[in-house]
C-alpha positions as CSV (number, residue, x, y, z in Angstrom):
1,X,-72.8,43.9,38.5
2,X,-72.9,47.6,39.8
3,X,-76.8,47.0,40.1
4,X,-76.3,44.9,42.7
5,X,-76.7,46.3,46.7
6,X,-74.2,43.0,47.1
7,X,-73.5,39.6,45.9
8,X,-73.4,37.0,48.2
9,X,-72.2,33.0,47.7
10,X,-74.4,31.1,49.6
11,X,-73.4,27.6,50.2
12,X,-75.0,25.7,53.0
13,X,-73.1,23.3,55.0
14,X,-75.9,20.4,56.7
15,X,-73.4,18.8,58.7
16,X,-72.3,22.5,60.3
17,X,-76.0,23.3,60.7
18,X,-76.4,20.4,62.7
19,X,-73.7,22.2,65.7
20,X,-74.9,24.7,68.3
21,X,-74.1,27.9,66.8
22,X,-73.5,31.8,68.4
23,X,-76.7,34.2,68.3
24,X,-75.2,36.6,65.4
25,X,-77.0,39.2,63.4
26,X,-74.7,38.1,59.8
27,X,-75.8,35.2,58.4
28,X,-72.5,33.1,57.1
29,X,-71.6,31.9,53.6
30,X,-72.2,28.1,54.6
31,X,-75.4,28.4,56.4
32,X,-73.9,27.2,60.0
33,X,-75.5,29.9,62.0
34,X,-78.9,30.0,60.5
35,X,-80.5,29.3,64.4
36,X,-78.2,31.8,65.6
37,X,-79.4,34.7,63.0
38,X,-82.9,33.7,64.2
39,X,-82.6,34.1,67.3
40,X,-80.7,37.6,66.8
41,X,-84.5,38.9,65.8
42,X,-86.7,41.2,68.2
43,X,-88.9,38.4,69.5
44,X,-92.0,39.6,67.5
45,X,-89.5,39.5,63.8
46,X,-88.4,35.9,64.9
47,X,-92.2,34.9,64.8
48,X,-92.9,36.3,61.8
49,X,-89.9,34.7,59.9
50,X,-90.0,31.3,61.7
51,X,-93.8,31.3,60.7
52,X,-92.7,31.9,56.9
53,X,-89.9,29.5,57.3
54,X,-92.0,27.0,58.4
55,X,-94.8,27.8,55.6
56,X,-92.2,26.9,53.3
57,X,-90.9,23.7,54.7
58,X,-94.2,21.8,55.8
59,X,-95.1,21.3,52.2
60,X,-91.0,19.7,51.3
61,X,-90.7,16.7,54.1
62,X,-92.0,13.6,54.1
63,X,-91.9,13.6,57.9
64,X,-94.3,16.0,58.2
65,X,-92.8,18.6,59.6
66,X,-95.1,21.3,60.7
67,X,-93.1,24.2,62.7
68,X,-89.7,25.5,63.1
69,X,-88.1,27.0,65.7
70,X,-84.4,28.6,66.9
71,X,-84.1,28.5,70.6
72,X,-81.2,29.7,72.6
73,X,-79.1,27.5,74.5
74,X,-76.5,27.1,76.9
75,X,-76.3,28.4,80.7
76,X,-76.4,32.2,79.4
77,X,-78.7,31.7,76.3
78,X,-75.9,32.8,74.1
79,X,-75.6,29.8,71.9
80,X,-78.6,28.6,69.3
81,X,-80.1,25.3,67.8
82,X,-82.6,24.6,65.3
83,X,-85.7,22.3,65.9
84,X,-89.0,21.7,64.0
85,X,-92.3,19.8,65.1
86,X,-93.8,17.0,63.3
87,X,-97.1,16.0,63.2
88,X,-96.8,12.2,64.3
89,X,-94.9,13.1,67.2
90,X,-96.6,17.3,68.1
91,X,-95.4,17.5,71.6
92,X,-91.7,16.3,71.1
93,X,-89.2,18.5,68.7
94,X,-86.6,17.3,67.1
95,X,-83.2,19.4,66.8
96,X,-80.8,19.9,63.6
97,X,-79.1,16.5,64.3
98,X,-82.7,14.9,63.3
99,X,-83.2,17.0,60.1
100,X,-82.1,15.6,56.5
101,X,-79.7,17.6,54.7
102,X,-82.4,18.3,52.1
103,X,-84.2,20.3,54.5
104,X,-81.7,22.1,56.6
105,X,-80.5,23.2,53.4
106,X,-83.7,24.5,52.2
107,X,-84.0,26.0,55.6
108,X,-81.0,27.8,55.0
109,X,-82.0,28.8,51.9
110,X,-85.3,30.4,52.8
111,X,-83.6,32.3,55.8
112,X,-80.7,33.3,53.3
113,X,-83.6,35.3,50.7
114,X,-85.2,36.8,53.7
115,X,-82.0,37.9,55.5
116,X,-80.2,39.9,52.6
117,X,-80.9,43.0,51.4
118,X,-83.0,44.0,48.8
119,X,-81.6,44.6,45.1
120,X,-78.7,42.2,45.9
121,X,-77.9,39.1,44.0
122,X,-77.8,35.9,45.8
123,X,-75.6,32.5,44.2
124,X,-76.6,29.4,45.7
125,X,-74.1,26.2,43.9
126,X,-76.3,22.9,43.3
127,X,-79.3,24.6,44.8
128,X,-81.0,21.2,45.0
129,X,-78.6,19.2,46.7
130,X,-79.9,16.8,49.2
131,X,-83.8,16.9,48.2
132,X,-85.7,14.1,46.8
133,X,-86.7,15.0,42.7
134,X,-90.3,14.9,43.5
135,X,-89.6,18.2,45.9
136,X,-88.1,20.6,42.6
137,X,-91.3,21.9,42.4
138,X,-91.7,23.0,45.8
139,X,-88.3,24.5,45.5
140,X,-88.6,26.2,42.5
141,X,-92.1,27.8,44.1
142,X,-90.4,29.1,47.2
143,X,-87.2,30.7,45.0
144,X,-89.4,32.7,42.7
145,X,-92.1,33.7,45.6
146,X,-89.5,34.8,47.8
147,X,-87.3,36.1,45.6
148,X,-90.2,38.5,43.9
149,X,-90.9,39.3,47.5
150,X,-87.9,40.5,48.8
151,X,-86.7,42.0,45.4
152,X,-83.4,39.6,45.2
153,X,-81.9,38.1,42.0
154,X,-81.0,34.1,42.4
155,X,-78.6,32.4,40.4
156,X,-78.1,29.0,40.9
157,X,-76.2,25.9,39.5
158,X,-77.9,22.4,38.9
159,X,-77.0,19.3,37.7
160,X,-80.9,18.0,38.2
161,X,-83.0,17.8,35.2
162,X,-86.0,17.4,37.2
163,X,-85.2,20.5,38.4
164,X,-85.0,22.3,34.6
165,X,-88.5,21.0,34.1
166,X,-89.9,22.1,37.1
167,X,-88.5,26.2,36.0
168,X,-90.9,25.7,33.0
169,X,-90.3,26.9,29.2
170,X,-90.9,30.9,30.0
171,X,-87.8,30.9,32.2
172,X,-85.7,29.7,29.4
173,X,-84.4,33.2,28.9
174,X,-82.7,32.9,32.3
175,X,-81.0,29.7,31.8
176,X,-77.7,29.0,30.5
177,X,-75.3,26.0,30.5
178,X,-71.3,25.4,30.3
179,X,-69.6,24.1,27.4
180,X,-65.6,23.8,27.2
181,X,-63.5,24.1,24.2
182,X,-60.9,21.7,22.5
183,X,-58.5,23.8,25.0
184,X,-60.3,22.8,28.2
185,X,-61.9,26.5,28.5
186,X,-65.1,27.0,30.0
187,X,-67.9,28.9,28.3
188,X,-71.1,30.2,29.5
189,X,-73.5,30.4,27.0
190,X,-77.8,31.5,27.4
191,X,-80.1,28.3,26.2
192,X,-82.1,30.6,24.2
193,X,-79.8,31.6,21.9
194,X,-78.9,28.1,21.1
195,X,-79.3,27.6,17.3
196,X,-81.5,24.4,17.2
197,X,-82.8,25.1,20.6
198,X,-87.1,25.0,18.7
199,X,-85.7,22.2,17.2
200,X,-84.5,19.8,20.3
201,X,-87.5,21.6,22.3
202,X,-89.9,20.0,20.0
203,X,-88.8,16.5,20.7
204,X,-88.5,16.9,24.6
205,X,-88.3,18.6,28.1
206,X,-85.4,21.0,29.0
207,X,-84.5,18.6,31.2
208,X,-84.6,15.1,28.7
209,X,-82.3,17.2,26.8
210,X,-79.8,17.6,29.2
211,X,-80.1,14.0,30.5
212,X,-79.9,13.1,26.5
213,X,-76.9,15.1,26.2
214,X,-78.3,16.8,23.8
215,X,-77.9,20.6,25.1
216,X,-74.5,20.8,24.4
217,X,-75.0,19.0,20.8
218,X,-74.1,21.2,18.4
219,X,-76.9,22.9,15.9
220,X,-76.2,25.3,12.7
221,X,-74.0,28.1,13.2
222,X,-73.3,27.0,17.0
C-alpha cells in the first residue's frame, strides 16, 4: 500500500445527503457534505465540477435530470444543499430530499474521484447500491473515465452480477471474490487464477456464474 498518496473508505450515506450540510473543504467518509465541498470551490472550480457532475448524471435518471447544483443556504450562506434540474419541469429545481438514493450516491461518488488526490486509492462498499441494473453500464463508464482521469485506483465491492458483466472479460485480472473455509475464515482470492475459470467462462457471463453459484465451485487443484 505504500504506493498509495492515501486510502480513503468511501461510503455514501443518501439519507445524510438529503440534510443541509456546512461549506467544508474535506469531503466526509459517508458522503453527507458533498453540497458543502462544492460550494467550498472558487466560484469558477464549482462550474467546472458541477458541469462534470452533471455530465455524468444526466445519462443515469430516469427523471431526466439535466444540471446539478450546490447553493449555499441559511441567513449567512454558511450552510449547503444539493439540487438538480429536470427537463419536464426546467425552471423549478428540486433539492436532495427529491433525489433517489441511486443518484445521490452516484453523485457522491463522482465528487469523491474528483475531490481526492491523485495516486490515492479510493474503496467504495456495494458501489452500486440504490441504482436500477439497467444503469451498471453507465456506472462502470464514469468509474474507469474518471478514475484514468484523475490517476486514482478504485476498489469496490458488489453483490450485482449485472454489474460483473457490464466490467467486461479484459478486467478479469482485477477481479476477485471471497470464499470462507470449513473454520469460517475469509479468503480473498483473484478470478483469474481460478483453476477452471476457461472452463465455467465458456458456458456463461461472469456474472451468470456468480448468480449460478458457480464461482466459488471448486475446479482441479482449487
Amino acid at each position: 500500500m505504500g504506493k498509495y498518496s492515501s486510502i480513503i473508505i468511501f461510503d455514501p450515506v443518501p439519507a445524510k445527503m438529503r440534510d443541509y450540510c456546512k461549506i467544508s473543504k474535506e469531503l466526509k467518509s459517508d458522503g453527507s457534505n458533498v453540497a458543502g465541498v462544492l460550494c467550498a470551490l472558487s466560484p469558477e472550480e464549482k462550474k467546472k465540477v458541477e458541469a462534470l457532475v452533471s455530465s455524468y448524471v444526466r445519462p443515469l435518471s430516469e427523471r431526466d435530470i439535466n444540471k446539478v447544483i450546490s447553493e449555499p443556504v441559511g441567513l449567512i450562506k454558511s450552510d449547503a444543499m444539493l439540487y438538480c434540474y429536470e427537463d419536464w419541469n426546467p425552471e423549478q429545481p428540486v433539492d436532495a430530499r427529491g433525489m433517489s438514493d441511486g443518484t445521490l450516491r452516484f453523485i457522491a461518488i463522482v465528487v469523491a474521484l474528483l475531490a481526492v488526490a491523485p495516486h490515492s486509492l479510493l474503496l467504495i462498499e456495494e458501489v452500486d447500491n440504490g441504482l436500477h441494473p439497467s444503469r451498471a453500464k453507465e456506472l462502470v463508464d464514469m468509474l474507469k473515465d474518471l478514475s484514468r482521469q484523475r490517476q486514482v485506483d478504485v476498489l469496490c465491492t458488489t453483490h450485482n452480477p449485472v454489474l460483473l458483466d457490464e466490467l467486461g472479460n479484459k478486467m478479469i485480472p482485477f477481479v476477485s471474490y471471497v470464499t470462507r473455509d470449513e473454520n469460517g475464515d475469509s479468503h480473498v482470492n483473484l478470478l483469474e487464477e481460478k483453476e477452471n475459470l476457461t472452463k465455467l467462462m465458456a458456458s456463461g457471463t461472469i456474472g451468470r456464474m456468480m448468480v449460478n453459484d458457480k464461482i466459488n465451485e471448486k475446479g482441479i487443484g482449487d
